[in-house]
C-alpha positions in Angstrom: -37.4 6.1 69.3 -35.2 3.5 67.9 -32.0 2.5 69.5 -28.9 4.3 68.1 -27.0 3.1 65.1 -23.5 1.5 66.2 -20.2 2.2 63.8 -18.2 -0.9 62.4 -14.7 -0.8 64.0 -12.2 0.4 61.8 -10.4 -2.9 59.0 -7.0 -3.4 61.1 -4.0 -2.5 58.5 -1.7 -4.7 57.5 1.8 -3.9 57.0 3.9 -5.0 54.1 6.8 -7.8 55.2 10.7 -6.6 54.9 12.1 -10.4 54.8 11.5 -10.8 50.7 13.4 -7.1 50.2 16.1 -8.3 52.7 16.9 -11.3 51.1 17.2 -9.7 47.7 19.2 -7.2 49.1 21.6 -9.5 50.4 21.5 -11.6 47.1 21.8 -8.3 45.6 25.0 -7.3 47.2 27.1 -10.3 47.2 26.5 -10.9 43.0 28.0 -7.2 42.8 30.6 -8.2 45.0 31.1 -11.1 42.3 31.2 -8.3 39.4 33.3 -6.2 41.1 36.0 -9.1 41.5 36.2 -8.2 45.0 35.1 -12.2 45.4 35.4 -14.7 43.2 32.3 -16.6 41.4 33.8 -19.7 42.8 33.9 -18.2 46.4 30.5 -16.7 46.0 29.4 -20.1 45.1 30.9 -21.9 47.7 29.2 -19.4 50.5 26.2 -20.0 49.5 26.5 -23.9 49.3 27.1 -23.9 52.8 25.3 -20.8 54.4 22.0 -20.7 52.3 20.2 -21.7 55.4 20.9 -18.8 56.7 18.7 -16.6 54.4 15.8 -18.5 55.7 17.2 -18.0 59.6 17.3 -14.5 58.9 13.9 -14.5 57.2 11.8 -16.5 60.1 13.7 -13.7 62.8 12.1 -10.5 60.0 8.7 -12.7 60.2 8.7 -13.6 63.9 9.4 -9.3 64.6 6.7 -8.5 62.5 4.2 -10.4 64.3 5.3 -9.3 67.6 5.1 -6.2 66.6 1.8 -6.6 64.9 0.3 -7.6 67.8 2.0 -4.6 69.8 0.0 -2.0 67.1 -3.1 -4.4 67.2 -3.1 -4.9 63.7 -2.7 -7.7 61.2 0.6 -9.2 60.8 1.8 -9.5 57.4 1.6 -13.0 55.6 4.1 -15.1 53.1 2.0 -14.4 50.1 2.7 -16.2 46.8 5.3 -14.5 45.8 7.3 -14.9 49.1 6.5 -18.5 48.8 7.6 -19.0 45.2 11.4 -17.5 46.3 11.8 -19.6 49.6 11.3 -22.6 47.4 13.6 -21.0 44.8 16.4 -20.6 47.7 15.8 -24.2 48.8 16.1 -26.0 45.4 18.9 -24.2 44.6 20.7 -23.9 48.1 20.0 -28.1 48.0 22.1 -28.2 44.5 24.9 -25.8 45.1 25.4 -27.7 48.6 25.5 -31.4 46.5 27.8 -29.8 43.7 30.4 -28.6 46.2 30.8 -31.5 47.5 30.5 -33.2 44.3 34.8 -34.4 43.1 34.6 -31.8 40.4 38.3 -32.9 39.8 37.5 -36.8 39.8 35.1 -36.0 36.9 37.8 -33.8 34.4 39.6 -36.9 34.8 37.1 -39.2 34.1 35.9 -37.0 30.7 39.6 -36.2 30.1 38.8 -32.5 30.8 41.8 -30.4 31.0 42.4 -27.9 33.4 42.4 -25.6 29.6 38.9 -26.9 29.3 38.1 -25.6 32.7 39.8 -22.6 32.7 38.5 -21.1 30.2 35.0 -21.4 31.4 35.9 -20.5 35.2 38.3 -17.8 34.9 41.2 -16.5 33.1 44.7 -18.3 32.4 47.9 -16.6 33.6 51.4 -17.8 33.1 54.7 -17.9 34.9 58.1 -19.2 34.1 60.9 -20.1 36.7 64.5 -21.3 36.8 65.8 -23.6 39.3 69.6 -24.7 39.5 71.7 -26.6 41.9 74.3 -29.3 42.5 73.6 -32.8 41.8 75.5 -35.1 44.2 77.2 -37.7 42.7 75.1 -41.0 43.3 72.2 -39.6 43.8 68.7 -40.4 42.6 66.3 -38.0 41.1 62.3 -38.0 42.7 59.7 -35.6 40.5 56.3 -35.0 42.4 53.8 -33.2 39.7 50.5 -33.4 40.7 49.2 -31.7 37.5 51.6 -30.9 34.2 54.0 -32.6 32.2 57.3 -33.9 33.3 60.4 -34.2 30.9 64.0 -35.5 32.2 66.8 -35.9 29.6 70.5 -35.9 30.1 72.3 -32.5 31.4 75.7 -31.0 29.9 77.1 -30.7 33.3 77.3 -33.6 35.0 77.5 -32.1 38.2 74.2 -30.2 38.3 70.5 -30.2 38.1 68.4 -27.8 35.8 64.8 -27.3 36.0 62.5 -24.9 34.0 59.4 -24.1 34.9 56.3 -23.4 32.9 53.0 -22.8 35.2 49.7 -22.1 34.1 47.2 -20.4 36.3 43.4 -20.1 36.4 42.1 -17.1 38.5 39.8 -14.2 38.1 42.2 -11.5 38.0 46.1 -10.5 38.1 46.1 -10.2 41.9 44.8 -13.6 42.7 47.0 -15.3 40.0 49.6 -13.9 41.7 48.6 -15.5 45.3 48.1 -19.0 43.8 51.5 -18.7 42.1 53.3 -17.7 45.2 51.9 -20.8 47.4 53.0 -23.4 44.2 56.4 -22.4 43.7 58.8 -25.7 43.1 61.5 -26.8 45.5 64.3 -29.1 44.9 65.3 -30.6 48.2 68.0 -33.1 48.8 68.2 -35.9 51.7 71.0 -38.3 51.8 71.2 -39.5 48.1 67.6 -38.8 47.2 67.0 -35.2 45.0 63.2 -34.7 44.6 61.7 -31.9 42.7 58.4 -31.1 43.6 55.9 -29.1 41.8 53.8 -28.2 45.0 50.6 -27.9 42.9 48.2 -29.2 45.5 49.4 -26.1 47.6 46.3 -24.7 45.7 44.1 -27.2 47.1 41.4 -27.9 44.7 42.3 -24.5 42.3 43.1 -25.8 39.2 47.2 -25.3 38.7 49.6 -26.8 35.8 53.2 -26.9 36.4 54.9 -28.0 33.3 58.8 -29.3 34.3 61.8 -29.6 32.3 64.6 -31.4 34.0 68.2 -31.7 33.2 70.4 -34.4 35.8 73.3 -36.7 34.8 72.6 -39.2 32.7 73.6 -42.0 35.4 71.0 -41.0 38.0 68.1 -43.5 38.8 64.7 -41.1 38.1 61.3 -41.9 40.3 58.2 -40.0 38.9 54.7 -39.3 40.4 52.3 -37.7 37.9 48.6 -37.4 38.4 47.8 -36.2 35.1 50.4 -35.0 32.7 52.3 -36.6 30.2 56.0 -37.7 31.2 59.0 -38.0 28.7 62.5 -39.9 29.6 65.3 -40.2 27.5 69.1 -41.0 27.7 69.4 -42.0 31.0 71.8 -45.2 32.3 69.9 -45.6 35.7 66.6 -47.2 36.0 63.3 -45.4 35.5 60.2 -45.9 37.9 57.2 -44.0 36.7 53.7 -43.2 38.0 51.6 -41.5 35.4 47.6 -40.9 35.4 45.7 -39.4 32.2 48.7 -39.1 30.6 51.5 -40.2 27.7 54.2 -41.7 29.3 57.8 -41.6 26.4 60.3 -43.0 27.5 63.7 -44.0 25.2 67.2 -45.0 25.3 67.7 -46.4 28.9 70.7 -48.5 30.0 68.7 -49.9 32.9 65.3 -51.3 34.3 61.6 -49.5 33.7 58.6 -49.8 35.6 55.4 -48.5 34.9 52.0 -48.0 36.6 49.4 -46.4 35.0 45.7 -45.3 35.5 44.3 -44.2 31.8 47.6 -43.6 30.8 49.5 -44.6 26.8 53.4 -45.6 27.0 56.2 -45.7 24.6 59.0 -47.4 25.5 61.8 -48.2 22.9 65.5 -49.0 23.1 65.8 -50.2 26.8 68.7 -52.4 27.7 67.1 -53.6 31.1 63.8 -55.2 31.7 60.7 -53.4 31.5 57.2 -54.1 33.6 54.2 -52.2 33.4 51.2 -52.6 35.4 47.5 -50.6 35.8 45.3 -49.7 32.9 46.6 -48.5 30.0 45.2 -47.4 26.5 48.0 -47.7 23.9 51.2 -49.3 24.6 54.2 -49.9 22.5 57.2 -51.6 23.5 60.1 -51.9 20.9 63.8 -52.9 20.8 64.2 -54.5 24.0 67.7 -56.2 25.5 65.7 -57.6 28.8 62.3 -58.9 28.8 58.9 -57.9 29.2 55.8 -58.2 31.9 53.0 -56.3 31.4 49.8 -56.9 33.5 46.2 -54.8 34.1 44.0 -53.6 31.2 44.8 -53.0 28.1 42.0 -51.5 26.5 42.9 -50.3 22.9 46.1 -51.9 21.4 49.4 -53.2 22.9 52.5 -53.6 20.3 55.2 -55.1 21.1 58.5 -56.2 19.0 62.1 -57.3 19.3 62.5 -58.1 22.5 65.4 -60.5 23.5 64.3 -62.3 26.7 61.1 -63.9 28.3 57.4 -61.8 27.6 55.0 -62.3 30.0 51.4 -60.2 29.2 48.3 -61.1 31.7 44.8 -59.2 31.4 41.2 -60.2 32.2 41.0 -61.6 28.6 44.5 -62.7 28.0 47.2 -64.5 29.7 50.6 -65.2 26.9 54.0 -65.6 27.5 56.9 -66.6 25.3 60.7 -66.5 25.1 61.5 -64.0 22.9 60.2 -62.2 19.9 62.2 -61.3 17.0 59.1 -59.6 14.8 56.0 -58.2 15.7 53.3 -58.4 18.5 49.9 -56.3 17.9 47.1 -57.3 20.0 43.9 -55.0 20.1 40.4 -56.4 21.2 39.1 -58.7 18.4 42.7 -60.1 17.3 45.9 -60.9 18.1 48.6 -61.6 15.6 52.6 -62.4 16.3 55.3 -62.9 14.4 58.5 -64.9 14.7 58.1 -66.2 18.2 60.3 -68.1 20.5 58.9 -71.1 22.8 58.1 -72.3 24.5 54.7 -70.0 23.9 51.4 -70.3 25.8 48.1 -68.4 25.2 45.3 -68.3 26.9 42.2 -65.8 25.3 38.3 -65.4 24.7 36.8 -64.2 21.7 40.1 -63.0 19.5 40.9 -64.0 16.2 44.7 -65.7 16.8 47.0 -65.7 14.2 50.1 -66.7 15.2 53.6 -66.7 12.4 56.6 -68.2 12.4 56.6 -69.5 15.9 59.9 -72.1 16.7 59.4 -74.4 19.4 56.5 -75.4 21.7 53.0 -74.1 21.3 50.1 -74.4 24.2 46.9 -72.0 22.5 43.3 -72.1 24.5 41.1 -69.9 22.9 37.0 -68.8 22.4 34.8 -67.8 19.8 37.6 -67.1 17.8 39.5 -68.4 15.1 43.0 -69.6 15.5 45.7 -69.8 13.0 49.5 -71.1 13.7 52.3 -71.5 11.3 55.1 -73.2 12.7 58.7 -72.4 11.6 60.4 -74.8 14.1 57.6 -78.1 15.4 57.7 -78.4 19.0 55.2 -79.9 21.2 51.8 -78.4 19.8 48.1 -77.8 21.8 45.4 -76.0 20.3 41.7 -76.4 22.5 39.5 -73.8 20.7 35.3 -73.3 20.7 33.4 -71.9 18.4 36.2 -71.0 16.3 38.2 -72.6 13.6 41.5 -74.2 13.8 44.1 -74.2 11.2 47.9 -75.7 11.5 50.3 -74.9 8.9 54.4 -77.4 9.7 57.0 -77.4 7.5 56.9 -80.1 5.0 59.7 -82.4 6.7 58.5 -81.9 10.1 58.3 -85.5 11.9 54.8 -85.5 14.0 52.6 -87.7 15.6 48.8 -86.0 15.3 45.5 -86.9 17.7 42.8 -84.7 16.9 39.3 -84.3 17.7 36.4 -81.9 16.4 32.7 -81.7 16.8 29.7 -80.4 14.6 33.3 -79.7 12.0 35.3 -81.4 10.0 39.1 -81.8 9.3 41.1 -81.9 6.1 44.9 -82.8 6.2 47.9 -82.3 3.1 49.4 -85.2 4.4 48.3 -88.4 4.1 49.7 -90.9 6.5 47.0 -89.3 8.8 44.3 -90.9 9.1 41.2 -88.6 8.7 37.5 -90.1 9.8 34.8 -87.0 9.4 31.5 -88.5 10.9 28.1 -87.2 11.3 28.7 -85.1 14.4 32.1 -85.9 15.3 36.0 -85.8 13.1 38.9 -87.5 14.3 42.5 -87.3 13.0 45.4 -89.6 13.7 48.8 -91.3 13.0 52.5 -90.0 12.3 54.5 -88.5 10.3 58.6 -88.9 10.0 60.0 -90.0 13.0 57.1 -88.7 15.1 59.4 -86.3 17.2 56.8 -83.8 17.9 53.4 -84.3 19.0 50.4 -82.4 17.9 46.9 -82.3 20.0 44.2 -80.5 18.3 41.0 -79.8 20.0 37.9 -78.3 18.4 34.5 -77.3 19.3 31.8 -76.1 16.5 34.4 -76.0 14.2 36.8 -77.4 12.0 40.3 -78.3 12.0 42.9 -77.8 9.2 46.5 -79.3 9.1 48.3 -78.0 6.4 52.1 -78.4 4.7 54.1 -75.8 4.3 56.4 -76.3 1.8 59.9 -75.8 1.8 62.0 -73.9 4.5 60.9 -70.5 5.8 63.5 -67.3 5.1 65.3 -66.6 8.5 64.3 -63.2 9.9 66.6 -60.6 8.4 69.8 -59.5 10.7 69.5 -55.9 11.6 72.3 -54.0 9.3 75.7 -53.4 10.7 77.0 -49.9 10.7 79.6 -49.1 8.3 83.3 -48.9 9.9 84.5 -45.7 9.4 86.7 -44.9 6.3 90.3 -43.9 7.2 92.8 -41.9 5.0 94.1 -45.5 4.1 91.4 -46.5 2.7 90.2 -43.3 1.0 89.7 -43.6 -2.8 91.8 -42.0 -5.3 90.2 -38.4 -6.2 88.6 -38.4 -9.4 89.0 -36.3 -12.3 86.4 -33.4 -12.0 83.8 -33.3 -14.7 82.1 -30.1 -15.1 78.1 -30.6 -16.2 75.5 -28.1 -17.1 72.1 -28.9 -15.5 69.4 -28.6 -18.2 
């Protein structure tokens, strides 16, 4: 009789894990949150770059009470499987991400790409608008102070001497009414006044990093002194007899018909400046800048990176960048620099240029001339001969004088040659080397020409050159005096 037949024990079930229906239950509820507007997108986002670690917290606990509870039933406890592992490394990459993108300076980079907060807005939430009227006395002697971290700023002259007037124009992004409402409640404008100092602030960083734009328009007296502080926004001054300090980022700056000093500083910014009785000095980077009709002079110093024009401007000009250092004593014509040239017309000495690889032409310059440049071509044409240096490389030199100019000459080239209209120089071209010498007239001006890998022209101009035309008077008003006699009225049919 054989021995009886023993029964396999029973395949221990396995029960089926809750931690990959929890987390998708808890991602599950917080994007319907997001749909119902009950949170924002950018909150949802921002709890889950900090807190995604929790889903995987909560998932080890789920995993660690199925296996004790596993062991409890004596069967086997339920395992990760492929699909659990595919959305843990899902949470991770993109927990990693959203935790590196909320600490990224979104803001940083709209300025950097010139993003406005329109540009941004319209892809993160809905734009909401609110208007505002502010109105107080202006204390006589007082100076005005804007802070505007983001809009535009415009001051201008006020009909009552007595008061200030600002009107408010704010632009909102938020997800709905409701929350518009809360951000434009915390960045209401104040006007506050301390001793002689009125400043008007914006309060747009009350938002923190919420994108806000609080466009002001300012009415003071026109005698008050105006301080500025924009991060990005353009700024506009006009008619105003105190001086004008600005501070303008990723913006235009406009500013016209002072009766004082301005200063600039810019980050990225343009300017306009004309009619300015004081000095003006700008400073920072800058990327268009024109400067026109100016009583005081002019210093501008940083980067310049597209053009700078500059004309009529009575006193000293002093301009430094990393490329170009110029000043001069006045300017009755035109200044236009831009990165391969720089041309000026009717300047006062004593002038001196230094600059790297910029065509130079220079016009009508009276008095004493001092030009370094490289790999460029430079170009003079003297209206008045003063003292006269040119040291150039790898360019070309040409010198234009009147024809009764009285100069003694020493110049040099090499691997170039040098051709003169007058001819009590005396002119030796060798193989690898030119020289030029001797006077001309009484010799009262001396010229020193340098050259490098080029050659060297000295050329007559001949004649005198016209004198800059006078800017027009303005006709003196007619009295009854001086009133012609009324003429006999002729009627005329129009064909």
């Amino acid at each position: 009789m054989g021995s009886p037949t023993v029964a396999p024990p029973p395949p221990r079930r396995h029960r089926r894990s809750y931690s990959g229906p929890f987390v998708l239950i808890v991602l599950g509820i917080l994007f319907l949150l997001g749909n119902l507007h009950m949170i924002s997108w950018a909150q949802l986002g921002t709890m889950f770059a900090h807190y995604w670690p929790a889903l995987l917290i909560f998932w080890g606990i789920i995993k660690l009470i199925e296996y004790q509870q596993a062991q409890h039933d004596g069967t086997s406890a339920p395992g990760l499987g492929a699909g659990g592992i595919l959305l843990i490394i899902v949470i991770i990459v993109f927990g990693l991400i959203a935790t590196q993108a909320a600490r990224f300076n979104w803001s940083g980079l709209r300025d950097q790409i010139d993003m406005g907060d329109n540009d941004f807005g319209d892809i993160f939430g809905n734009k909401y608008s609110y208007d505002d009227h502010l109105e107080q006395p202006f204390p006589a002697g007082s100076a005005l102070k804007v802070l505007d971290d983001r809009g535009a700023v415009s001051v201008h002259a006020a009909d009552n001497d007595n008061k200030i007037t600002v009107i408010v124009h704010k632009r909102v992004v938020a997800d709905n009414q409701d929350e518009a409402n809360k951000y434009n409640d915390q960045t209401k404008p104040t006007i506050t006044t301390i001793g002689g100092l009125v400043t008007v602030d914006a309060k747009t960083n009350a938002a923190g990093d919420h994108p806000i734009e609080t466009n002001l328009d300012i009415s003071i007296p026109r005698n008050a002194a105006v301080s500025i502080v924009s991060r990005r926004g353009d700024v506009t001054v006009a008619s105003r007899d105190g001086n004008i300090d600005i501070s303008d980022q990723h913006g235009d700056i406009s500013v016209e018909d002072v009766k004082g000093d301005v200063t600039l500083n810019g980050q990225n910014s343009s300017a306009k400046l004309e009619q300015i009785t004081g000095d003006v000095h700008a400073e920072g980077r800058f990327n268009d800048v024109s400067i026109m009709d100016i009583k005081g002079g002019a210093q501008l110093d940083g980067e310049f990176m597209e053009s700078v024009k500059l004309a009529r401007i009575d006193k000293p000009v002093g301009f430094k960048s990393s490329r170009t250092d110029m000043e001069f004593s006045k300017i009755t014509g035109e200044f236009d620099l831009d990165s391969d040239d720089l041309h000026a017309d009717n300047l006062f000495g004593p002038v001196r240029l230094t600059t790297r690889s910029k065509e130079v032409r220079l016009e009508s310059v009276s008095g004493d001339l001092r030009v370094q440049d490289k790999d460029g071509g430079v170009e003079v044409s003297m209206r008045t001969l003063g003292n006269v240096q040119i040291d150039n490389r790898e360019g070309d030199i040409q010198l234009t004088v009147p024809e009764k100019s009285g100069f003694k000459v020493d110049a040099r080239t090499s691997d170039g040659e040098i051709q003169s209209d007058f001819p009590e120089l005396q002119v030796n071209n060798g193989d690898s080397q030119a020289t030029a010498n001797g006077s001309v007239g009484n010799a009262s001006s001396h010229v020193v020409l340098n050259d490098e890998h080029g050659g060297i022209e000295i050329r007559k101009l001949a004649g005198a050159l016209p004198k800059p035309p006078a800017p027009p008077e303005a006709p003196a008003p007619k009295t009854g005096k001086n009133l012609p006699a009324p003429k006999e009225k002729v009627e005329t049919t129009e064909n």
